[in-house]
C-alpha positions as CSV (number, residue, x, y, z in Angstrom):
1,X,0.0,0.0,0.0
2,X,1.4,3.6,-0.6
3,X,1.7,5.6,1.8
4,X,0.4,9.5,1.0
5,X,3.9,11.3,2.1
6,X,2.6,14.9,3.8
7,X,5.7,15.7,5.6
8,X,9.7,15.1,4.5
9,X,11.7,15.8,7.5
10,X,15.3,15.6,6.1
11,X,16.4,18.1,3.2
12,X,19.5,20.2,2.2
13,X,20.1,23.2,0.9
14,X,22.9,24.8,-1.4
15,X,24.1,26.2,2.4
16,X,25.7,22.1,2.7
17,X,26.0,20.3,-0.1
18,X,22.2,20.4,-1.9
19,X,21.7,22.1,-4.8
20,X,18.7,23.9,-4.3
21,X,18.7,27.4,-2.6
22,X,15.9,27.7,0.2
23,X,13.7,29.4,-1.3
24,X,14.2,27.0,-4.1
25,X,14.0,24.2,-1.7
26,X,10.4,25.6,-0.7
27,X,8.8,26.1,-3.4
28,X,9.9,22.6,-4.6
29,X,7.9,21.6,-1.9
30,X,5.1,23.5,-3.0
31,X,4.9,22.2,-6.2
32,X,4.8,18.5,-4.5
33,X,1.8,19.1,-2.6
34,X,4.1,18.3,0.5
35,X,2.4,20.2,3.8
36,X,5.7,20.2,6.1
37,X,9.8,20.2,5.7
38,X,12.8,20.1,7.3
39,X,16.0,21.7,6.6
40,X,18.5,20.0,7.9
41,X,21.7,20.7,6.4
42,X,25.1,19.3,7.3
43,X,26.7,21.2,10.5
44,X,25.2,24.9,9.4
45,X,21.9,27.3,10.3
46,X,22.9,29.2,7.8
47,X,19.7,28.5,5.4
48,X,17.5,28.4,8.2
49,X,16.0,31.9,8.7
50,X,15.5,32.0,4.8
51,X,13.7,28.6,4.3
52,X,11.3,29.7,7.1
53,X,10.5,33.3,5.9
54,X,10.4,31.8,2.3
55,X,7.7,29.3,3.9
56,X,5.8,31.7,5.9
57,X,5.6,34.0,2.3
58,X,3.9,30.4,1.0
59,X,2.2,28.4,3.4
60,X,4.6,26.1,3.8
61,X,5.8,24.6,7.0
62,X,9.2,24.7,7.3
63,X,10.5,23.2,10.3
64,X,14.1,24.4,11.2
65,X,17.2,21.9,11.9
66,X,20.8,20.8,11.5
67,X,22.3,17.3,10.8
68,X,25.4,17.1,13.0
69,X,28.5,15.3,12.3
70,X,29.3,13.5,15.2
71,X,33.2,11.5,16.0
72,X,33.3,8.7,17.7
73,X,36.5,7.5,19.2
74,X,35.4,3.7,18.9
75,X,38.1,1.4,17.5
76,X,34.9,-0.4,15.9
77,X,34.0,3.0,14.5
78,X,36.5,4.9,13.0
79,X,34.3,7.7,11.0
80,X,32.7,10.5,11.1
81,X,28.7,9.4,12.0
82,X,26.5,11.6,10.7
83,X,23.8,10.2,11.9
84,X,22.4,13.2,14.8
85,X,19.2,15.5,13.2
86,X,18.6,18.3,15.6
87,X,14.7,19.9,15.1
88,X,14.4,23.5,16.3
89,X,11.5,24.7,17.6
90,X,10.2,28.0,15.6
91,X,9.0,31.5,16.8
92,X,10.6,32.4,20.3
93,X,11.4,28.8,20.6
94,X,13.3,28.8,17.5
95,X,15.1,31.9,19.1
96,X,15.8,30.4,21.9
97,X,16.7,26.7,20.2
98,X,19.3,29.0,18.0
99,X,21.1,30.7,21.3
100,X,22.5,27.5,22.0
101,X,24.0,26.8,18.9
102,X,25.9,30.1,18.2
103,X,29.6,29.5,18.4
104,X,29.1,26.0,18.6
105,X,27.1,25.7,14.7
106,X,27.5,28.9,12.1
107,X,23.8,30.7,12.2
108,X,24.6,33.7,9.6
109,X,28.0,33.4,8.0
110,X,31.2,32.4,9.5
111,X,33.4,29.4,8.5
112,X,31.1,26.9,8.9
113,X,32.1,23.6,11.0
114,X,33.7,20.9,9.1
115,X,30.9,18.9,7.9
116,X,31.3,14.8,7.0
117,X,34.4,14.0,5.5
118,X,36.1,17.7,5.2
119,X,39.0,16.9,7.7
120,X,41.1,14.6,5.2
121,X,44.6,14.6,4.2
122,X,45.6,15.0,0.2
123,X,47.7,11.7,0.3
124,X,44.9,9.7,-1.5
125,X,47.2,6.7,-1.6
126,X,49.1,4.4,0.6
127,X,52.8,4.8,1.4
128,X,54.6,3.1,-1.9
129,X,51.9,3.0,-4.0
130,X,51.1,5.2,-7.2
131,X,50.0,8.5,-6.2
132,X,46.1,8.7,-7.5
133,X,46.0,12.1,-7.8
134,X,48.8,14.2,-10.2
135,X,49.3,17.2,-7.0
136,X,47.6,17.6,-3.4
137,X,44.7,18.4,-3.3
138,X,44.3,22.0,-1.7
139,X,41.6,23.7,-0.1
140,X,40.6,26.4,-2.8
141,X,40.1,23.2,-5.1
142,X,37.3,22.3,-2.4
143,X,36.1,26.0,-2.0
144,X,35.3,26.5,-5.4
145,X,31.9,24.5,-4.7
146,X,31.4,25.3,-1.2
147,X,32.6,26.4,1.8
148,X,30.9,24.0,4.2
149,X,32.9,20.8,2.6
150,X,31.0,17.8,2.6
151,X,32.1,14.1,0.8
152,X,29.9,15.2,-2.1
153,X,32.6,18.5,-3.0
154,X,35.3,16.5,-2.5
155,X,33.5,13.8,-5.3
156,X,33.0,16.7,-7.4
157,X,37.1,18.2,-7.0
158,X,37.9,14.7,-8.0
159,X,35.4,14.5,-10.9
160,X,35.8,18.1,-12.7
161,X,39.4,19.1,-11.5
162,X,41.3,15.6,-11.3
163,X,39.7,14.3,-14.3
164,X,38.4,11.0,-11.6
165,X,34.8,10.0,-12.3
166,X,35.2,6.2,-11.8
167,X,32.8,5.4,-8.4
168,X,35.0,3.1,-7.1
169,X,38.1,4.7,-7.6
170,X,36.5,7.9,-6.2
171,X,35.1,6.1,-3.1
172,X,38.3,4.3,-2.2
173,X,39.5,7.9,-1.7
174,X,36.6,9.1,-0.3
175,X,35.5,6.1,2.3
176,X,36.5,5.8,6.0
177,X,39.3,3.3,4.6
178,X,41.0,5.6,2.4
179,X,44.8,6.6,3.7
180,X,43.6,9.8,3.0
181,X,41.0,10.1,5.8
182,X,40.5,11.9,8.9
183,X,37.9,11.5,11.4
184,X,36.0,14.9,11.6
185,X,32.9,15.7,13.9
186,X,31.7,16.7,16.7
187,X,32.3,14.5,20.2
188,X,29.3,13.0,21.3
189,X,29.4,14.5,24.6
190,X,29.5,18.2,23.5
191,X,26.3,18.1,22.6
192,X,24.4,16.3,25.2
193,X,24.0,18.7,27.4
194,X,22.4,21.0,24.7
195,X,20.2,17.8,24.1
196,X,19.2,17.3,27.3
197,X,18.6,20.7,29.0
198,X,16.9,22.6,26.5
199,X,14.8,19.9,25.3
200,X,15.7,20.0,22.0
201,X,14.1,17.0,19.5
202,X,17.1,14.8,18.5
203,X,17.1,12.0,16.1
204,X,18.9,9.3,14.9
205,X,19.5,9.9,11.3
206,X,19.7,7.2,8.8
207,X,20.2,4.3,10.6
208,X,19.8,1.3,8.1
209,X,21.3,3.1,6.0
210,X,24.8,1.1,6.1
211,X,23.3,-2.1,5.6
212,X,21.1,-1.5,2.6
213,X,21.8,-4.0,-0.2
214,X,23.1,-3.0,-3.5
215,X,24.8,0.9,-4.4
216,X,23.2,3.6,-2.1
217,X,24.0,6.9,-1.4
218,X,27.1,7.0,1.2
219,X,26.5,3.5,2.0
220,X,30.7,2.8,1.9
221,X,31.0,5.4,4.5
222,X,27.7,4.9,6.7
223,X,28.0,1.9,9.5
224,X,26.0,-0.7,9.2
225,X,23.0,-1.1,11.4
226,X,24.9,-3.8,13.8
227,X,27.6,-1.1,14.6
228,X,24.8,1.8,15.1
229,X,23.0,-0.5,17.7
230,X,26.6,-0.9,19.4
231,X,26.2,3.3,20.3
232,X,22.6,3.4,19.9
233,X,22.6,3.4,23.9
234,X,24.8,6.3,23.9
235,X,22.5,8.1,22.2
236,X,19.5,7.2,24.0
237,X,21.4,8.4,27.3
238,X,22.0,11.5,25.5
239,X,18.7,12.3,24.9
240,X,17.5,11.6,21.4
241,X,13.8,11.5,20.8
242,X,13.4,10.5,17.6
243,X,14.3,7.6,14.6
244,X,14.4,7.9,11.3
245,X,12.9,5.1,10.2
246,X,11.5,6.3,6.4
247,X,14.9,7.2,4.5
248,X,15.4,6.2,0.8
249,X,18.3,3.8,2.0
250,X,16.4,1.6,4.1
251,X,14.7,-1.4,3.1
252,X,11.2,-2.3,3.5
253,X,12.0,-4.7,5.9
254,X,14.4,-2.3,7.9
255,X,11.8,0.1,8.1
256,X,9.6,-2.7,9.9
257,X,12.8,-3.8,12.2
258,X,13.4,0.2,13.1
259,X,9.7,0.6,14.3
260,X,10.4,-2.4,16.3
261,X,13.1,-0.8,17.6
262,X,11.0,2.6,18.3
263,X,8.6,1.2,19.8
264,X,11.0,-0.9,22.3
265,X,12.8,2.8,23.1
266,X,9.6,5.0,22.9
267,X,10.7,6.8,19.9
268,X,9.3,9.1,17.5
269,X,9.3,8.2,14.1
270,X,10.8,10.4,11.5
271,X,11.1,10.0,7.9
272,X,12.7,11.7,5.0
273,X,13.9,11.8,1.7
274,X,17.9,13.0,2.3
275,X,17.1,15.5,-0.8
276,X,19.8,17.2,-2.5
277,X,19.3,18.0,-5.9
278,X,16.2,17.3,-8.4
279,X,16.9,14.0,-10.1
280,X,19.4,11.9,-8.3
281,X,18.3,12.5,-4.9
282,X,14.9,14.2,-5.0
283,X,12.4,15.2,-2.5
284,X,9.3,13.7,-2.0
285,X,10.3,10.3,-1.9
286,X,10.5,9.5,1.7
287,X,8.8,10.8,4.8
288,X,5.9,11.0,7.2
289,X,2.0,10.3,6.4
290,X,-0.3,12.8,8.4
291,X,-1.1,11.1,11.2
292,X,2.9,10.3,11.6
293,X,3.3,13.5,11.4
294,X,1.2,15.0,14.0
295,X,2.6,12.3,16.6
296,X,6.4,13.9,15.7
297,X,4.5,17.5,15.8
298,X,3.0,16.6,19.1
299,X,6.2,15.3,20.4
300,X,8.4,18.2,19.2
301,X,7.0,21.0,20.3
């Protein structure tokens, strides 16, 4: 049975590494029928005050938030795990939501924090072998397409100013296992107290997504789902109050295993489609039916 999508909770802007400006973003939305968003780009606010003025202007809902890059020093998780989607509230609550942030997350300019995968070295191959790239790669080459460097800029350095476009070649550099890489990300425990005190709504992004079968979006650099139950009590004693359990990379069956797990935890579903451009990753796809949506409305604010 299909499920009539109302509400897509997980979207980025050309703030992170989407293609669509917010406004854009919005009235993309529009033109779906959707009744709610989220923004949630990687590690910045920066789009956030201009998504929500651009939905106020059209009657769309646009529900503030940040997906944070989080480090874990685990020796069986050695990457980044961007896996943390913070929903802030709006009006004063938005306001107040934001205060915490500021220093700790860019809001209106700034150098933004590294987002998943920026902290990585130019050696792209082991000691004594071939060097895959002809130079280092330096940061203007990464600049040139944004600011806020995400695994998708460094794709597209490879791509238009190496000359790489092979997907395995350009995710041996790119993955968790490259000798290139750097764990990046925010510790865990910075953000906890945030979390916990203010009462922000926190959910685990993506969580299934390592484990989907077949090519998926930034399934060589995701864990799989054995690994994210390892931490997933971390989590809950941090806080979080949410699961995203409708995401483009999960299974139908994973979907059924995550409620399961929801349930167990008493968390609130979330759903999204991970947008980031019209055609390869477009919106729409994933999210929350209406009645889902007004338990994770009910929840959050």
């Amino acid at each position: 049975m299909n499920r009539k999508i109302i509400a897509d909770l997980h979207n980025h802007t050309a703030e992170s590494d989407g293609e669509f400006t917010p406004e854009e973003l919005v009235e993309k939305a529009n033109s779906l029928g959707l009744k709610a968003i989220a923004v949630t780009d990687h590690d910045t606010l920066k789009a956030l005050k201009t998504a929500v003025d651009a939905g106020e202007k059209s009657g769309m809902e646009v529900i503030p938030g940040v997906e944070i890059s989080l480090r874990f020093k685990r020796s069986f998780l050695p990457g980044p795990f961007t896996s943390c989607a913070i929903f802030l509230r709006t009006g004063s609550g938005m306001k107040n939501g934001w205060r915490g942030w500021i220093g700790f997350l860019p809001e209106e300019g700034g150098k933004p924090l590294s987002g998943p995968g920026s902290e990585r070295s130019t050696a792209a191959s082991a000691p004594g072998e071939t060097p895959l790239l002809p130079r280092a790669m330096e940061s203007e080459d990464i600049e040139r397409f944004s600011r806020n460097a995400t695994r998708r800029h460094f794709a597209l350095a490879l791509a238009e100013t190496f000359g790489i476009t092979n997907r395995e070649t350009i995710t041996r550099i790119l993955g968790n296992g490259s000798p290139a890489y750097l764990p990046s990300g925010i510790d865990p425990a910075d953000i906890r107290g945030l979390i916990r005190d203010k009462g922000i709504f926190c959910a685990l992004a993506h969580p299934a997504a390592g484990s989907f079968p077949g090519p998926g979006h930034y399934k060589e650099v995701l864990p799989p789902l054995d690994i994210v139950l390892r931490v997933l009590p971390e989590f809950l004693e941090a806080g979080i109050r949410g699961l995203e359990v409708y995401y483009p990379g999960h299974t139908r069956a994973q979907q059924e295993d995550l409620k399961t797990l929801a349930k167990k935890h008493n968390l609130i579903l979330t759903g999204g489609s991970d947008c980031h451009d019209g055609k390869d990753r477009p919106m729409g796809v994933e999210g929350l039916t209406e009645p889902e949506y007004e338990i994770f409305k009910a929840a959050f604010l």
